[in-house]
C-alpha positions as MATLAB code, in Angstrom:
seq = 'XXXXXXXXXXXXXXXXXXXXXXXXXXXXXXXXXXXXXXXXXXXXXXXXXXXXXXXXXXXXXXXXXXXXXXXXXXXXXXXXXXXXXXXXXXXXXXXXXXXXXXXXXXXXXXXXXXXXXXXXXXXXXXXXXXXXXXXXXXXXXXXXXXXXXXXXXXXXXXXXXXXXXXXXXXXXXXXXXXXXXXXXXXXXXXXXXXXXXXXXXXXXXXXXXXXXXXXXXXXXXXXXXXXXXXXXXXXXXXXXXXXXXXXXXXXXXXXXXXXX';
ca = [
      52.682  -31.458   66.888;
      51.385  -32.353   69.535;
      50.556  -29.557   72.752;
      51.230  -30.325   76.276;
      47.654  -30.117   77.464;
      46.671  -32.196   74.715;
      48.713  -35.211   75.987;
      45.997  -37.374   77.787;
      43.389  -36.879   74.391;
      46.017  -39.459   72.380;
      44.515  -42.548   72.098;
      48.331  -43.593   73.259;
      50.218  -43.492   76.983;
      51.807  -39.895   77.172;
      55.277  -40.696   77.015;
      54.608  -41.408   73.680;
      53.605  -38.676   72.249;
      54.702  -36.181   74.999;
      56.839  -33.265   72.737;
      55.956  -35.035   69.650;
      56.327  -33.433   66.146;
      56.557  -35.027   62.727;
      55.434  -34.031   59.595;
      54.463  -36.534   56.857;
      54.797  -35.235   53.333;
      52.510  -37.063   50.959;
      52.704  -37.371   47.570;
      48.909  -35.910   45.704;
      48.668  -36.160   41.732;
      49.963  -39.235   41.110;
      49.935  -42.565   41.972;
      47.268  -45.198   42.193;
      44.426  -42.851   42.841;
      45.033  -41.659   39.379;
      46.925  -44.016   37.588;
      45.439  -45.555   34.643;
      44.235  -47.735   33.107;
      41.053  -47.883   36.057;
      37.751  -48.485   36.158;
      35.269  -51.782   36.702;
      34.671  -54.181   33.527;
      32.637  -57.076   32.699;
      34.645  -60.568   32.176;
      33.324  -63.350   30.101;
      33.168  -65.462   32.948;
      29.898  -63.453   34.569;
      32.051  -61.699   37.500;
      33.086  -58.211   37.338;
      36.604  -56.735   37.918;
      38.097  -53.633   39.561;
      41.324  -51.912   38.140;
      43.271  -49.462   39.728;
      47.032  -49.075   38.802;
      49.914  -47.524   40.514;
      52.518  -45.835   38.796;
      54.916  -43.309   39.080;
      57.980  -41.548   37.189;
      61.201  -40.409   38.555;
      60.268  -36.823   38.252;
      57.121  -37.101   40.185;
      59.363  -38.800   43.254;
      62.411  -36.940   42.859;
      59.902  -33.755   42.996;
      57.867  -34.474   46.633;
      61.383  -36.099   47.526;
      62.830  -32.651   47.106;
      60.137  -30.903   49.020;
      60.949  -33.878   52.551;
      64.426  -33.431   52.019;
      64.097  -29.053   52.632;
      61.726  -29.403   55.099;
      63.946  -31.180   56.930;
      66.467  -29.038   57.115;
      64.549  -26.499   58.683;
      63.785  -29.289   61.570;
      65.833  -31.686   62.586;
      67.469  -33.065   59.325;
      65.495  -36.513   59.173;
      63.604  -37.892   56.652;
      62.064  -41.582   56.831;
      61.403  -42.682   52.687;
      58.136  -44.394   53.138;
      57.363  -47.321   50.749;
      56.542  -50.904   49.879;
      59.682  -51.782   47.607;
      59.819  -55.324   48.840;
      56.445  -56.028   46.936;
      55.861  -53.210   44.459;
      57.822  -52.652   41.448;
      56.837  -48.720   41.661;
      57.734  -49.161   45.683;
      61.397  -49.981   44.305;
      62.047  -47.453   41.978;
      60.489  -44.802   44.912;
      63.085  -46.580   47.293;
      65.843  -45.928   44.418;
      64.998  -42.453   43.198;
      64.733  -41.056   46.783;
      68.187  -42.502   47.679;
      70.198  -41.079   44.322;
      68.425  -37.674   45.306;
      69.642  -37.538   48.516;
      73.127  -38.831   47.843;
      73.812  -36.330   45.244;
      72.199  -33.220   46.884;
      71.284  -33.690   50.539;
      74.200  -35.763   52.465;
      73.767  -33.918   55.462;
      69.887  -35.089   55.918;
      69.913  -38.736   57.642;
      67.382  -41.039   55.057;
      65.757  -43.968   56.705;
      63.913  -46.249   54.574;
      60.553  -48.266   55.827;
      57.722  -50.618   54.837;
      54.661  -48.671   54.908;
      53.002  -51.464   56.577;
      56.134  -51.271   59.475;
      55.365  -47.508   59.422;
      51.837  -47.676   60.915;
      52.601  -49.987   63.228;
      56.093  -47.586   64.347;
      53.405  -44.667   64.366;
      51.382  -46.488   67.114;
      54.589  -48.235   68.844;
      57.335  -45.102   69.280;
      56.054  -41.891   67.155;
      58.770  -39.889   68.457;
      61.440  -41.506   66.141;
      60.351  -39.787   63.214;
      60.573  -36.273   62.284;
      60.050  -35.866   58.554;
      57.632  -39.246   56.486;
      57.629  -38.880   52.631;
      55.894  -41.112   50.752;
      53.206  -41.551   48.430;
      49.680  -40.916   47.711;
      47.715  -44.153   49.076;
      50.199  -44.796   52.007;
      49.983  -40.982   52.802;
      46.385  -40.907   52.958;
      46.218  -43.669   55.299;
      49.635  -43.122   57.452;
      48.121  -39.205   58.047;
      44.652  -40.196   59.637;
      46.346  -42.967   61.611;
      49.323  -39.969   63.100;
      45.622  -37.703   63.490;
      44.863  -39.717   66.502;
      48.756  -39.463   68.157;
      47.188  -35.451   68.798;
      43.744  -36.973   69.773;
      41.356  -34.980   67.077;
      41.345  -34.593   63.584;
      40.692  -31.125   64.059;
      44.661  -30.522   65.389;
      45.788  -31.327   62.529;
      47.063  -28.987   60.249;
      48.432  -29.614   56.561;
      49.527  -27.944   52.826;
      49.468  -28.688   49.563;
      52.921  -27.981   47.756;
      53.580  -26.746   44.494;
      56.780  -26.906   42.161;
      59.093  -23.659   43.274;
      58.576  -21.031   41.032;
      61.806  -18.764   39.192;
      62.956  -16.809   42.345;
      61.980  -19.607   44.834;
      58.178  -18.810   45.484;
      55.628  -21.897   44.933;
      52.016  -22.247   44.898;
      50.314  -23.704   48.249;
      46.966  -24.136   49.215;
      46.708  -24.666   53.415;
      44.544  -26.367   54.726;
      43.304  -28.639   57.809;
      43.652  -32.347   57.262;
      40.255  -32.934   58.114;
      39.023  -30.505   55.359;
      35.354  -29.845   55.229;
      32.989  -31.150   57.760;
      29.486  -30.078   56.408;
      27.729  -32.845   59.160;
      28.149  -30.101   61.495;
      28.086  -26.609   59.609;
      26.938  -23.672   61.021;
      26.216  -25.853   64.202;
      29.432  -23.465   66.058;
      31.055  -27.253   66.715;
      33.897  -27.235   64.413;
      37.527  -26.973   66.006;
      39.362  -24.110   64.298;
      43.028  -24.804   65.745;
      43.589  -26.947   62.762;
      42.958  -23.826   60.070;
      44.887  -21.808   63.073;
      47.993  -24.357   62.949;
      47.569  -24.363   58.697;
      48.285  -20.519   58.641;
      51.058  -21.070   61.150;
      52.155  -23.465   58.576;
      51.892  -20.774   55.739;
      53.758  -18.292   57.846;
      56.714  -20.330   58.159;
      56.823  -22.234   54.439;
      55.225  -19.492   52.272;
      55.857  -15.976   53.839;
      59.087  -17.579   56.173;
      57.586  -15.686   58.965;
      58.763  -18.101   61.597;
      58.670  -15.197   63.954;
      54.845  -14.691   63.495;
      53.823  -18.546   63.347;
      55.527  -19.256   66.385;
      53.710  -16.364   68.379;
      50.785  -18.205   66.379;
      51.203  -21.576   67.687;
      52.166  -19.975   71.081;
      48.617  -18.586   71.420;
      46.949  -22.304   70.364;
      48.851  -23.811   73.325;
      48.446  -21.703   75.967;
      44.472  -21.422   75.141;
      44.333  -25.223   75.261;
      46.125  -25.229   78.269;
      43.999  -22.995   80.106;
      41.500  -25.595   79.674;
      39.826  -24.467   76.774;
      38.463  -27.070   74.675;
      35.800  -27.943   71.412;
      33.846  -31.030   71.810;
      36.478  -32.946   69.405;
      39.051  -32.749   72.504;
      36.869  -31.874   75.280;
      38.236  -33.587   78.810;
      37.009  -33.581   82.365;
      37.360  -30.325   84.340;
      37.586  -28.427   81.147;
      35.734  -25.766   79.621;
      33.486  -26.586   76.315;
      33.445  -23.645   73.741;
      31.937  -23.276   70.294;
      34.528  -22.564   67.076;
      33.459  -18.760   67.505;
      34.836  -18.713   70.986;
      37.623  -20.712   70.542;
      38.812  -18.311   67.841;
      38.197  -15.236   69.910;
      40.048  -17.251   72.867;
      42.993  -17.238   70.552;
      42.629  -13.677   69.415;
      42.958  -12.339   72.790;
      45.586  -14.638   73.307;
      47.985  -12.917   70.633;
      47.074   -9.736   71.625;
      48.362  -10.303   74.956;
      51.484  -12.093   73.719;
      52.219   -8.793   71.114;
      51.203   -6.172   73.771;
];
C-alpha cells in the first residue's frame, strides 16, 4: 500500500503507484532454498560444483494457493499465479495445480497467470494491475524487495507468515516487517516503525478480523506521514526528520485523536 504523501519517495512517476495496493503471497518452506539434494562437491575434473534443487508437491502449492485465493476475496477478487512454467518442470505443475484449485473451489476469483521474469518487469511498468501475486519461494523473495521500492522504503513494508488453518478456522502467524531486523542501526533511534505498525494492522484484519481497528490503524500511519512526518528511510524536502521513538509516539497521539 502505498500512502498519498508517500507518492514522490517511489523510485517511479506517481501515477504509477498513486492508490496502489497489492499483496504478494510467497511461498516459505519449500522450494529451492530447501530442496535437496544441495550443497558444493568436488568433480574429478579439478572444478567444483554448486547444487541447489527446486521442487515442490501439489500439497505444498495447492496450500499457499489456498491462502492467495481467500485473501482475495477480502480485496478485490484477483490473483496473478506467478511462475516460470515455460522453463521449469516444477514452474508447470505450479501453473497446473493453481488452475485445478481455482476451478474447482474459487470461480468467482479472476486467475491470471505470468512469467516471473514478465512480473518484475510489470511491477516496474504498471503496478496497479495487480492486486493479489502468489508464487513461490525464490521468485517471492526477489519480486517482494523489487514491489519495496514502488512505496519508496523498505521500512513501509509490512508482511506475515501463514500457517495451515487450524480445526475451527484459526492458524498460526508470525507478523512481521519485510525488512526484518536491521542490527546496522540498533539502538541508534533510526529505524522506521510504520512497517511493524502496518504488520499489526495486518494481524488485526487476518488473525483477530478486526478490520475495524486496523483501519483506524493504518488511518493514523497516513495522516502522520502526511503531516510531514518522516524517518530518514523516507525523509523529503520541507519535511520533518524524527527518530523511531517519535514516530511511534506521533502515531499514538494520532489514534487517540481518531478514537476520542
Amino acid at each position: 500500500m502505498v500512502f498519498d504523501a508517500l507518492v514522490d519517495a517511489s523510485s517511479l512517476k506517481p501515477h504509477l503507484v498513486q492508490g496502489l495496493d497489492l499483496m504478494i503471497v510467497r511461498e516459505l518452506t519449500g522450494g529451492v532454498y530447501f530442496g535437496q539434494p544441495r550443497g558444493i562437491e568436488d568433480l574429478k575434473n579439478g572444478e567444483r560444483r554448486g547444487i541447489n534443487t527446486q521442487v515442490y508437491t501439489s500439497s505444498e502449492i495447492i496450500r499457499v494457493a489456498r491462502v492467495a485465493f481467500d485473501l482475495a476475496r477480502k480485496r478485490s477478487h484477483r490473483v496473478t499465479s506467478v511462475e516460470k512454467a515455460n522453463v521449469m518442470e516444477s514452474g508447470l505443475l505450479w501453473r497446473e495445480e493453481v488452475q485445478k484449485l481455482h476451478d474447482e473451489e474459487y470461480p468467482d476469483v479472476k486467475l491470471d497467470h505470468m512469467y516471473a521474469d514478465n512480473c518484475a518487469m510489470q511491477l516496474v511498468r504498471a503496478p496497479k494491475q495487480f492486486d493479489v501475486i502468489v508464487t513461490d519461494n525464490l521468485f517471492g523473495d526477489l519480486l517482494s524487495d523489487c514491489a519495496a521500492m514502488l512505496t519508496g522504503s523498505l521500512g513501509m513494508l509490512p508482511s506475515a507468515s501463514l500457517g495451515k488453518p487450524q480445526e475451527g478456522g484459526k492458524r498460526n502467524a508470525l507478523y512481521e516487517p519485510v525488512h526484518g531486523s536491521a542490527p546496522d542501526i540498533a539502538g541508534q533511534d533510526k529505524a522506521n516503525p510504520l512497517a511493524s505498525l502496518l504488520s499489526l494492522s495486518m494481524m488485526l484484519r487476518y488473525s483477530f478480523h478486526r478490520t475495524d481497528v486496523a483501519i483506524l490503524l493504518d488511518k493514523a500511519c497516513a495522516n502522520v506521514v502526511a503531516a510531514g512526518f518522516r524517518t530518514g528511510d523516507i525523509m523529503a524536502p520541507g519535511c520533518t526528520l524524527v527518530g523511531t521513538e517519535a514516530m511511534g509516539q506521533r502515531i499514538i497521539s494520532e489514534l487517540e485523536q481518531l478514537t476520542a
